[in-house]
C-alpha positions as MATLAB code, in Angstrom:
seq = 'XXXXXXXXXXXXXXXXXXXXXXXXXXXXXXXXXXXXXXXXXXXXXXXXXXXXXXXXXXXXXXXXXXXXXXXXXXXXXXXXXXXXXXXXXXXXXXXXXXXXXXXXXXXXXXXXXXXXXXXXXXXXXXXXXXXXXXXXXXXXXXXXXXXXXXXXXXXXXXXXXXXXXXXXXXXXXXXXXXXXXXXXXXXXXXXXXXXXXXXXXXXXXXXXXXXXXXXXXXXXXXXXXXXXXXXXXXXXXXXXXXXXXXXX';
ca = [
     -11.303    9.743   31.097;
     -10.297   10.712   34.693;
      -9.179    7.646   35.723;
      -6.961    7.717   32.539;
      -5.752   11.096   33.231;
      -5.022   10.151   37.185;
      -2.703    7.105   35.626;
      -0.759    8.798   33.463;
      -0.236   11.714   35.970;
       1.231    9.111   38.516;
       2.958    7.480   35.889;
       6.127    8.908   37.022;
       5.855    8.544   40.031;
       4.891    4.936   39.985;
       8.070    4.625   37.812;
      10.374    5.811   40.395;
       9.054    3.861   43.328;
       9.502    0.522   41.147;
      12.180   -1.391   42.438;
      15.197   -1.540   40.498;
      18.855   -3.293   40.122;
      21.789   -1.977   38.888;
      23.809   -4.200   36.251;
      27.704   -3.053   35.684;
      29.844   -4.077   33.162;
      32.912   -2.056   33.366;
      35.977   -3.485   31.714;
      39.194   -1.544   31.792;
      43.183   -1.667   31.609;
      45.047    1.817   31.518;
      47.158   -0.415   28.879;
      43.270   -1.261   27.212;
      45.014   -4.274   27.121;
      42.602   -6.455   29.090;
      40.117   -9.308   28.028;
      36.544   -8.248   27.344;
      34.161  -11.230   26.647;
      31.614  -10.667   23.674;
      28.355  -11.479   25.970;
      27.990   -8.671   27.636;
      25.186   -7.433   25.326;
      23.504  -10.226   25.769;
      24.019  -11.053   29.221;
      22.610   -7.755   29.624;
      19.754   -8.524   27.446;
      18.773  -11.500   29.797;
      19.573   -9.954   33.016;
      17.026   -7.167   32.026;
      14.169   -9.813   30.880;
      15.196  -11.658   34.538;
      14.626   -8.490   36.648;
      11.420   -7.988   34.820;
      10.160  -10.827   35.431;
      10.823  -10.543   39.297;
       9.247   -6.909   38.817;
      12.030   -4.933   38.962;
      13.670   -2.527   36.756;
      16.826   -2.657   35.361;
      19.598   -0.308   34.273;
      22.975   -0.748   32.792;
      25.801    1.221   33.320;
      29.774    0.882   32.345;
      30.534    4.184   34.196;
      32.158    4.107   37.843;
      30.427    7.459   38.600;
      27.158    5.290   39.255;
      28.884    4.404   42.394;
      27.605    7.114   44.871;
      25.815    6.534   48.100;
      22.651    8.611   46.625;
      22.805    6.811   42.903;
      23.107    3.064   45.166;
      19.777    3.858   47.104;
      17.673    3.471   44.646;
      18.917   -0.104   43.789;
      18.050   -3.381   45.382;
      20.898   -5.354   43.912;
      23.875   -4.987   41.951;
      25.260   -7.642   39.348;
      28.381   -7.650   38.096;
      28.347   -8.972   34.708;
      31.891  -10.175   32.715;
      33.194   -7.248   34.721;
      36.796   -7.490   34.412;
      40.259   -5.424   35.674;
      39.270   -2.173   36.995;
      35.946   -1.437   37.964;
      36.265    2.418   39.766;
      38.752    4.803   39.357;
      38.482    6.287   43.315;
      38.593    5.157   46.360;
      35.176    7.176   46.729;
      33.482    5.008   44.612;
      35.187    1.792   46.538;
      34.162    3.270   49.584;
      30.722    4.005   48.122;
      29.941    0.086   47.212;
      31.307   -1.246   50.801;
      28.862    1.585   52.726;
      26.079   -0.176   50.292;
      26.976   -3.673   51.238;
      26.987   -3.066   54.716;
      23.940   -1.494   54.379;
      21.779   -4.948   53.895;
      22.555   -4.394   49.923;
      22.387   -7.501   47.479;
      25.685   -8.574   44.888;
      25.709  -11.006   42.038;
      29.585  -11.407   39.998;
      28.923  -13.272   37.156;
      31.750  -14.966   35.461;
      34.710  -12.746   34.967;
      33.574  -10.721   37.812;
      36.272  -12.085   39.944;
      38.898  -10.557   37.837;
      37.563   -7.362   38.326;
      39.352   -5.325   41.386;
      42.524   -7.500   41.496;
      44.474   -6.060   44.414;
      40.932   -5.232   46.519;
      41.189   -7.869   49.185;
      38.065   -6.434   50.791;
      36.498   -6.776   46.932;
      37.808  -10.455   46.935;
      36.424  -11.400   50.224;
      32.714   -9.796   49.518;
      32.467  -11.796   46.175;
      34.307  -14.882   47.782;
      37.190  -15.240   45.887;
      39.370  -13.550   42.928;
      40.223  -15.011   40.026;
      43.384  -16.918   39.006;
      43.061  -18.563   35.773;
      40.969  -21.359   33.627;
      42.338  -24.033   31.892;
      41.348  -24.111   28.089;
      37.590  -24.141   26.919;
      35.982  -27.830   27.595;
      32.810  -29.507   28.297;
      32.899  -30.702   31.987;
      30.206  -31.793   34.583;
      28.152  -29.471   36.629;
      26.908  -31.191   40.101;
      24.635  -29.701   42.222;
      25.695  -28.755   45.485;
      22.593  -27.272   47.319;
      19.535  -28.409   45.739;
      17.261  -26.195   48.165;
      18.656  -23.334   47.089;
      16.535  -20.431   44.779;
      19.262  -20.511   42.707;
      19.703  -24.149   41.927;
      16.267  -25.309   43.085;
      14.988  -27.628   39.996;
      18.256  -28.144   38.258;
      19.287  -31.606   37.718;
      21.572  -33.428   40.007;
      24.464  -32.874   37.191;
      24.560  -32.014   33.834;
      27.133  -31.370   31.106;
      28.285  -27.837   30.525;
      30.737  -26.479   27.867;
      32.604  -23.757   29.425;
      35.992  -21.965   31.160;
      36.557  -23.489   34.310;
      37.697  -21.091   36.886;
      39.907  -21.396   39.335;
      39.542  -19.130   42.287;
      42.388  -18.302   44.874;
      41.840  -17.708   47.529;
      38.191  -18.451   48.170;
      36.397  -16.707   51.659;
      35.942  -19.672   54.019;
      32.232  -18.428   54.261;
      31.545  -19.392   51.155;
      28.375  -21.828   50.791;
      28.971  -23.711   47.377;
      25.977  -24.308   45.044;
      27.796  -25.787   41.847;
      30.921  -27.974   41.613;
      32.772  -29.781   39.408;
      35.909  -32.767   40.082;
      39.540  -30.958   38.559;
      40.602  -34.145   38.345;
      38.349  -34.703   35.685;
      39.606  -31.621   33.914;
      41.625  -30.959   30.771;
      44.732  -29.066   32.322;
      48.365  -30.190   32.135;
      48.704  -27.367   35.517;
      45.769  -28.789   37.520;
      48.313  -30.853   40.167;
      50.124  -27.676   40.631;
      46.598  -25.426   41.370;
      43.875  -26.404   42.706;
      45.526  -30.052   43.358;
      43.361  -31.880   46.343;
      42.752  -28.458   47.999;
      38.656  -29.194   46.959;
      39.030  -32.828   46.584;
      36.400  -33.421   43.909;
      34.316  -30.270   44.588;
      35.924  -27.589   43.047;
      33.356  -24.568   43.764;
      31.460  -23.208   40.249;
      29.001  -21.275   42.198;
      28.311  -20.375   45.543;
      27.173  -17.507   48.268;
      27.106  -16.022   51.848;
      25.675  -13.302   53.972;
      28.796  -10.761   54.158;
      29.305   -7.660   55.938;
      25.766   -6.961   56.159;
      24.789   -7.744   52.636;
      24.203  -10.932   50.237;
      26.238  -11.878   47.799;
      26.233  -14.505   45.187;
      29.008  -15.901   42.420;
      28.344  -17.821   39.020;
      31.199  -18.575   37.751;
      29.966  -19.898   34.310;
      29.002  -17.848   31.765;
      31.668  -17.550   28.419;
      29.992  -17.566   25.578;
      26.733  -15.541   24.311;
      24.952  -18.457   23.924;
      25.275  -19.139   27.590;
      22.153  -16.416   28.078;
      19.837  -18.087   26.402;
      20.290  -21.504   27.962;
      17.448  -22.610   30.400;
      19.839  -23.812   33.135;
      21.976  -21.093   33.324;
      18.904  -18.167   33.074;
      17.555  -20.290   35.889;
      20.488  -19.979   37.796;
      20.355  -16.404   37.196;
      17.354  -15.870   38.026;
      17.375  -17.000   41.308;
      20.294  -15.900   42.531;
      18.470  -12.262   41.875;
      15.414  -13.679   44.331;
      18.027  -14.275   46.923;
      20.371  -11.355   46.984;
      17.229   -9.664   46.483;
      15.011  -12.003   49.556;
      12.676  -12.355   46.799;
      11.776  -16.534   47.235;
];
């Protein structure tokens, strides 16, 4: 009876010292005009069964006020999920994620991600690129980049994926990709004018880099709901959290 009486009096406390990530979903147009995608429940959903496998806790926010220097502390990593158009509404709260960046802090954008913050170059260039457009919804191949990396580590060499293909511009030149795919390949009557040869027949899907102090890490797949229960991405997830998060 003691010992169950000394557990639940440092219940609390053992709650609060559990490491935790932050997952953001903000989507916003002062028009409300903007896309939002339809998965963010359950990218959510997985994201929070992810981190909990890794032993951390997850929250979910859509509100910018989250993004204070004494809120940002208490979080190991940030994702970014189907974010889209504005994601703060100061330059506090700006100021707020670059401070946590610099500070060793850990990013994953995850699909639409790179739409959010359009005319943040620093936002762009943390992320590793801002988004441009997709052509329409098609199955393509996925090849594997980086096979050594925790987030692509067991994946097959390449494998069919139904999906929007993003196109990125411009992309950080310290970008390290993980996933590509050939545009040539691609159903898209605009494809000679952007991205043309520019990647040859590695147009980047996925990738990361150490940046301004922190980690950061881009999937651009992602659409549909589905998407979050698939094996291949989930793994893909999954460790992109161990390395933003030097979990591996």
């Amino acid at each position: 009876m003691r010992r169950l009486a000394l557990l639940l009096l440092l219940a609390p406390l053992l709650c609060a010292q559990q490491p935790r990530i932050l997952i953001y979903t903000r989507n916003y147009t002062p028009d409300g005009k903007g896309y939002v995608h339809d998965n963010i429940a359950t990218s959510v959903a997985a994201l929070k069964k992810l981190a909990a496998g890794l032993g951390f806790q997850a929250d979910h926010s859509e509100d910018p006020a989250a993004f204070q220097d004494a809120n940002l502390k208490r979080y190991r990593a940030l994702v970014f999920s189907n974010s889209n158009n504005e994601a703060f509404t100061s330059d506090a709260q700006r100021e707020a994620l670059q401070r946590y960046i610099r500070g060793g802090g850990g990013f994953v954008g995850i699909h639409s991600a790179t739409g959010s913050e359009r005319n943040w170059a620093w936002y762009a260039e943390m992320l590793g690129g801002k988004f441009l457009r997709h052509p329409k919804l098609q199955t393509f191949t996925v090849r594997v980049k980086d096979p050594y990396h925790p987030a692509t580590r067991g994946l097959p060499k390449s494998f069919a994926w139904d999906d929007e293909c993003y196109y990125h511009k411009p992309l950080h030149p310290g970008v390290k990709p993980l996933l590509v795919t050939d545009p040539a390949k691609l159903d898209d009557p605009k494809k000679d004018e952007y991205p043309g040869a520019l990647f040859g027949d590695a147009l980047p899907l996925a990738w990361y880099q150490e940046f301004d102090g922190g980690r950061t890490l881009h999937v651009a797949l992602g659409h549909k709901k589905e998407h979050y229960e698939d094996p291949l991405l989930l793994g893909i997830l999954r460790g992109a959290l161990e390395w933003v998060t030097k979990r591996y």
